[in-house]
Each structure stands twice: as structure tokens, then as C-alpha cells.
RODO-2510 file (C-alpha; in nm, 4 decimals, decimal comma):
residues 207
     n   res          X          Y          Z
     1     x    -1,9474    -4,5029    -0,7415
     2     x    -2,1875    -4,2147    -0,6934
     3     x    -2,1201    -3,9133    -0,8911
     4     x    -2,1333    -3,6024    -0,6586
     5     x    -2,2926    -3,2986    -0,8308
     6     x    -2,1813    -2,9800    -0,6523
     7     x    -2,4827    -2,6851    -0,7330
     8     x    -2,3064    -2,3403    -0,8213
     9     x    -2,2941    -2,1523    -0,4744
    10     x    -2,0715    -2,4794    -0,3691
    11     x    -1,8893    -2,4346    -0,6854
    12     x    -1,8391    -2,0801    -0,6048
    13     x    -1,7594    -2,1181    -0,2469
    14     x    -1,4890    -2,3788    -0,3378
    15     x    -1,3310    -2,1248    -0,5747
    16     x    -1,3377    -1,8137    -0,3204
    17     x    -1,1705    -2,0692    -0,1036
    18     x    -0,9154    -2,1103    -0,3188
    19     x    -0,8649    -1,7442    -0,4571
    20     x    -0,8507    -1,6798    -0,0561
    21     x    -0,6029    -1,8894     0,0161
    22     x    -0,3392    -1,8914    -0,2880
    23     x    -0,3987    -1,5446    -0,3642
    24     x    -0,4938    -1,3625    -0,0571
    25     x    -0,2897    -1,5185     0,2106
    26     x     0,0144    -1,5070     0,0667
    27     x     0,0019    -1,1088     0,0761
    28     x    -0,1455    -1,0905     0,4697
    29     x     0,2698    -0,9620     0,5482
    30     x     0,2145    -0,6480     0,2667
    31     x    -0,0928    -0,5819     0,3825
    32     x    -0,0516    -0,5405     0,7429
    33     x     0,2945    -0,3294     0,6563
    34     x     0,1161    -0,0781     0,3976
    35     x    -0,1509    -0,0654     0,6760
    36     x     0,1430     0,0042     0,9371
    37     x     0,2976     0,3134     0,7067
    38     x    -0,0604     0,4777     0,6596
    39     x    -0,1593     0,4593     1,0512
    40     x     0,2239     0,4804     1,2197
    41     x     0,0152     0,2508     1,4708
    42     x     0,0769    -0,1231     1,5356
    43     x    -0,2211    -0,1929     1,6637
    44     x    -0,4405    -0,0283     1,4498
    45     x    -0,2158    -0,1808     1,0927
    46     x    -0,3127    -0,4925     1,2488
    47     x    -0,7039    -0,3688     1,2471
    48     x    -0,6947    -0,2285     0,9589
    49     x    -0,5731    -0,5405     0,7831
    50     x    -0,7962    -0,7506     0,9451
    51     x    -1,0672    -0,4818     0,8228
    52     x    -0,9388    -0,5775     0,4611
    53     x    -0,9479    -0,8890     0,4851
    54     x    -1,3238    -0,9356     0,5776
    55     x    -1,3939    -0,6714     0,3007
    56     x    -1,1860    -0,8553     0,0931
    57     x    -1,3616    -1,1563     0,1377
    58     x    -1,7251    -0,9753     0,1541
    59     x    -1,6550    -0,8467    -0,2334
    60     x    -1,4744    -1,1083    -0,3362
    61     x    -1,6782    -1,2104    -0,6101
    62     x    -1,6080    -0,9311    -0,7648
    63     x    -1,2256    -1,0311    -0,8248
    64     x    -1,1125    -1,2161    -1,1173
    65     x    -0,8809    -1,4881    -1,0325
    66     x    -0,5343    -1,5119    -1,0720
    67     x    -0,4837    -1,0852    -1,1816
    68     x    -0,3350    -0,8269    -0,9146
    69     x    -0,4585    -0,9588    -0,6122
    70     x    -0,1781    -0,6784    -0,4285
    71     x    -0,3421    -0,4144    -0,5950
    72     x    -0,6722    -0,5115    -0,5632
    73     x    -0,6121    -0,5829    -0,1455
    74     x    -0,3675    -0,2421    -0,1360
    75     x    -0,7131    -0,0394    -0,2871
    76     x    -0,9608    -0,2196    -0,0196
    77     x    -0,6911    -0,0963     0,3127
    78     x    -0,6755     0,2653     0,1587
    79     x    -1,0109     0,3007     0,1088
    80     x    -1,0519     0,1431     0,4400
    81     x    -0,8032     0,4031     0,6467
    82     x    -1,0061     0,6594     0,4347
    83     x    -1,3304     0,5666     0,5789
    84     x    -1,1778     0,4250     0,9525
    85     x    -0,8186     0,5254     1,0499
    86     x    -0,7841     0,8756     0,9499
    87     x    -0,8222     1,2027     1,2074
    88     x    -1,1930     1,2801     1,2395
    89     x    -1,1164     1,6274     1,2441
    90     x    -1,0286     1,6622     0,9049
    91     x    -1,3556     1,4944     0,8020
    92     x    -1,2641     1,2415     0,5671
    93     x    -1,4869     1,1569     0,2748
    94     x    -1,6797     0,8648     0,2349
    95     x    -1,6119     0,5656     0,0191
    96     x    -1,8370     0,3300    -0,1661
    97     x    -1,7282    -0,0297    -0,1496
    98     x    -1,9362    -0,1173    -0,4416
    99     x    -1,7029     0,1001    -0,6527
   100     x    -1,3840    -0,1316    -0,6181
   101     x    -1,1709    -0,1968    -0,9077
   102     x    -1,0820    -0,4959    -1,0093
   103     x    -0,7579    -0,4533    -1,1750
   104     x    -0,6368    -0,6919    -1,4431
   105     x    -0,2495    -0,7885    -1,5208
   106     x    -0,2411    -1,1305    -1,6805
   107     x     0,1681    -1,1230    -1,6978
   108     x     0,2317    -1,0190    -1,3219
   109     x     0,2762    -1,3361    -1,1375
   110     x     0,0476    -1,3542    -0,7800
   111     x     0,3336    -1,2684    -0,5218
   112     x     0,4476    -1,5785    -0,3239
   113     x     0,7048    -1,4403    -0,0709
   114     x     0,7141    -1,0794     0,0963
   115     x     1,0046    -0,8786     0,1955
   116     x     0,8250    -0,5804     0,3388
   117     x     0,8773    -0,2258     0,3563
   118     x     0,9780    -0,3004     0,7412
   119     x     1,3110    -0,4427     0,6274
   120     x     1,3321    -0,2284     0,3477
   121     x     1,2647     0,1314     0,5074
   122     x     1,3763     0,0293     0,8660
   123     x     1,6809    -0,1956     0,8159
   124     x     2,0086    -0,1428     0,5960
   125     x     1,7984    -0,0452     0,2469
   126     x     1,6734     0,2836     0,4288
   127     x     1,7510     0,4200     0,7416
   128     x     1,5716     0,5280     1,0309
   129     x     1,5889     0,8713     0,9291
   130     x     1,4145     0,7997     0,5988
   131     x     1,1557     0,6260     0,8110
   132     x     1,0935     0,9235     1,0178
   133     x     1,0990     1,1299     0,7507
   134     x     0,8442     0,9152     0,5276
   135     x     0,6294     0,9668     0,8424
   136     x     0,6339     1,3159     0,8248
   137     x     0,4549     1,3580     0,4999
   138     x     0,0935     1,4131     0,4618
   139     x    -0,1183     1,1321     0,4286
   140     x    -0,1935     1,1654     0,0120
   141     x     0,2209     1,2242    -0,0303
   142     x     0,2756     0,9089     0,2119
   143     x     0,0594     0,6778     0,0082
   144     x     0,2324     0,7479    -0,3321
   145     x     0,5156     0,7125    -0,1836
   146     x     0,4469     0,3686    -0,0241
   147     x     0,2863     0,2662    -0,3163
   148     x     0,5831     0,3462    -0,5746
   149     x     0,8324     0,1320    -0,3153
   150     x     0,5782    -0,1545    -0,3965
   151     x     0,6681    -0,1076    -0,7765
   152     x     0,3524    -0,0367    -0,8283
   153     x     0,3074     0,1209    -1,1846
   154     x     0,1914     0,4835    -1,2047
   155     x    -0,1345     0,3547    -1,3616
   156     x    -0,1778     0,1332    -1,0689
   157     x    -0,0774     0,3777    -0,7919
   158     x    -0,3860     0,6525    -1,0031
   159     x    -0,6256     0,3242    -0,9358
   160     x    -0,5524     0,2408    -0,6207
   161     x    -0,5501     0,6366    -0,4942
   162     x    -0,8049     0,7428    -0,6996
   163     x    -0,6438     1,0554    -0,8595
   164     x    -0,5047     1,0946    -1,2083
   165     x    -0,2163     0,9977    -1,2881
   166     x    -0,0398     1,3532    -1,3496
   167     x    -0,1373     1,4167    -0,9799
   168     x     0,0724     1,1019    -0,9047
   169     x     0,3511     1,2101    -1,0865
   170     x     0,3075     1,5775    -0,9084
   171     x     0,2838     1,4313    -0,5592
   172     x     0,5694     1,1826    -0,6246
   173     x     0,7715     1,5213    -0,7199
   174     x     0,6680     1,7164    -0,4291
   175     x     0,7311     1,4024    -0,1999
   176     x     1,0535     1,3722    -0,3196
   177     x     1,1782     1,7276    -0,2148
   178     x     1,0049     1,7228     0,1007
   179     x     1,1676     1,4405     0,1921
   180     x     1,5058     1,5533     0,0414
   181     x     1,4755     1,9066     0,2652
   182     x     1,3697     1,7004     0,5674
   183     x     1,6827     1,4621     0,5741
   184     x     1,8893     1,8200     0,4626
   185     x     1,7311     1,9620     0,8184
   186     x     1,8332     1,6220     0,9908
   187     x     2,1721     1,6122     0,8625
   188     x     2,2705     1,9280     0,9905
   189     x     2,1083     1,9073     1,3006
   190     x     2,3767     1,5975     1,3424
   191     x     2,6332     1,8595     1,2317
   192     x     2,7338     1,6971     0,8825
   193     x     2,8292     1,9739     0,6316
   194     x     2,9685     1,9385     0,2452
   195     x     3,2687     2,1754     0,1128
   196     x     2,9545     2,4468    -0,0025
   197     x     2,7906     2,4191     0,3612
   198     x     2,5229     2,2369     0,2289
   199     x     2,4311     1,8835     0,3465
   200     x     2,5289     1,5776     0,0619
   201     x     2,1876     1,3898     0,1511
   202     x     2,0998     1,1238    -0,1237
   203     x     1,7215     1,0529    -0,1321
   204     x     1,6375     0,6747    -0,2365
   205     x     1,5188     0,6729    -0,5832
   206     x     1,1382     0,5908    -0,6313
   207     x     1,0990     0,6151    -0,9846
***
């Protein structure tokens, strides 16, 4: 039997292939729902994701198999909403593609199954109101939020946002009692008062 010699652009290819589809695929449901919480929009999470995805694939020689393929897809949609999705009148900067991190975490297991923020902030987890509410922040308060109910670590959440991490940790704050005062404002519109007048609202943990 002949021995079949693949050359190294075939031995490439088949590896992409395989990065693509154990790696990549898996996470198309994340994806498409971070995409959804950045743009509000349906239609536009589901460009947006498809956006990533050809990017993904475009650069993705520059990702090492089998290390945070969430965070490394997560990075490519932000900086993709930067450059695509967000208000033209606010003139959003730029970003380089050729400046994507590759982010390394040999113990963190490539995600297999999904259970997206859709179920978690729209179903019995977190309700509506906290949906609304989430919707309501500015864009850089939104992200860190979204990212920290991925579990994302702070580290990661400074990578993919590109900001230092005590500017995570301040927006986190900040996003936290805007959201807190927001629910406050919806509780009493619905007339519910504690013994002091003031409104018991209990803001789901992120840390």
C-alpha cells in the first residue's frame, strides 16, 4: 500500500479543521448570545456572530489548540461590535485584527455544552427586569458585566476588553449600583415598599 505524504498547508488545513470544529462549534450558542446582549438586536447577534466566525477562521492560525477558545472567540465579537455594531455617532475607534490575543489556560477544559445567558438572564435565574435593566447600561459597563456572568476571570475580562484590570473592577462596581438603583426605581414604580420606605431589591451577585 502506497504511503500518502500530506505537504504542510494540508497538514495545517486538516488541523484548522479540527480546531474549527471541536473547539469552535461547540461555542456558536455563546457566541451568538454575548453578540445578542452587546447589540439588543436579533438580527444583527446573528451577524455579528457570523462576522466572528469568518474572522475567527481568517486568524485562526494564530490560536493555539486546545487553550480558551471562549475567550479567544468572546475578544474577536467585541472587537467586532467595536468596529461594526456600535452607533456611528459616537465614532467608535478602530481595531487592529492583527493585535488578537491568544489567551492560554491549559487547565480550563474547551466548553462542550452551553446554557446561555438567554436562560440565565431571561428565565427563572434572572428576571425580566434584570434583563431590562442590564440593557440599560452603557456599552463598556454591559460588557463587564456579560463577561463576569461567563465566569470569566478578571484577568480575562482586562484581555478581552482591553482595559486594566482595576478599571474592570471599577466598572464592575459602578455596574453593580446602577443596576441596583435601576431595579430600586422599578420596584417602586410597581409600588413595593420595605418597613424604611425603601425598596428590598437583591442584585445577582457577579463576583
Amino acid at each position: 500500500m502506497a504511503t500518502i505524504h500530506l505537504t504542510a498547508n494540508e497538514v495545517a488545513q486538516t488541523r484548522y479543521d479540527r480546531i474549527f470544529e471541536l473547539e469552535f462549534q461547540p461555542l456558536l450558542d455563546a457566541v451568538y448570545t454575548f453578540a445578542y446582549r452587546l447589540t439588543s438586536d436579533a438580527s444583527q447577534a446573528e451577524d455579528l456572530t457570523q462576522d466572528t466566525y469568518l474572522r475567527a477562521w481568517r486568524f485562526i492560525h494564530r490560536y493555539d489548540e486546545n487553550t480558551n477558545a471562549k475567550a479567544w472567540l468572546f475578544r474577536i465579537c467585541r472587537n467586532a461590535f467595536i468596529n461594526d455594531y456600535r452607533s456611528k455617532v459616537r465614532q467608535p475607534y478602530k481595531v487592529n485584527y492583527e493585535d488578537i490575543v491568544v489567551y492560554h489556560n491549559e487547565d480550563e477544559p474547551v466548553a462542550q455544552n452551553y446554557f446561555g445567558l438567554h436562560e440565565e438572564l431571561g428565565g427563572k435565574l434572572i428576571g425580566d427586569e434584570v434583563t431590562m435593566a442590564l440593557n440599560t447600561l452603557r456599552p463598556e459597563f454591559r460588557l463587564v458585566v456579560l463577561l463576569d456572568l461567563e465566569d470569566f476571570t478578571y484577568e480575562e475580562i482586562a484581555a478581552i476588553a482591553s482595559i486594566p484590570i482595576g478599571t474592570v473592577r471599577s466598572r464592575l462596581h459602578r455596574a453593580r449600583n446602577i443596576l441596583a438603583q435601576t431595579l430600586r426605581d422599578y420596584a417602586r414604580g410597581q409600588g413595593y415598599r420595605a418597613q424604611n420606605e425603601d425598596c428590598n431589591v437583591v442584585v445577582p451577585s457577579m463576583a
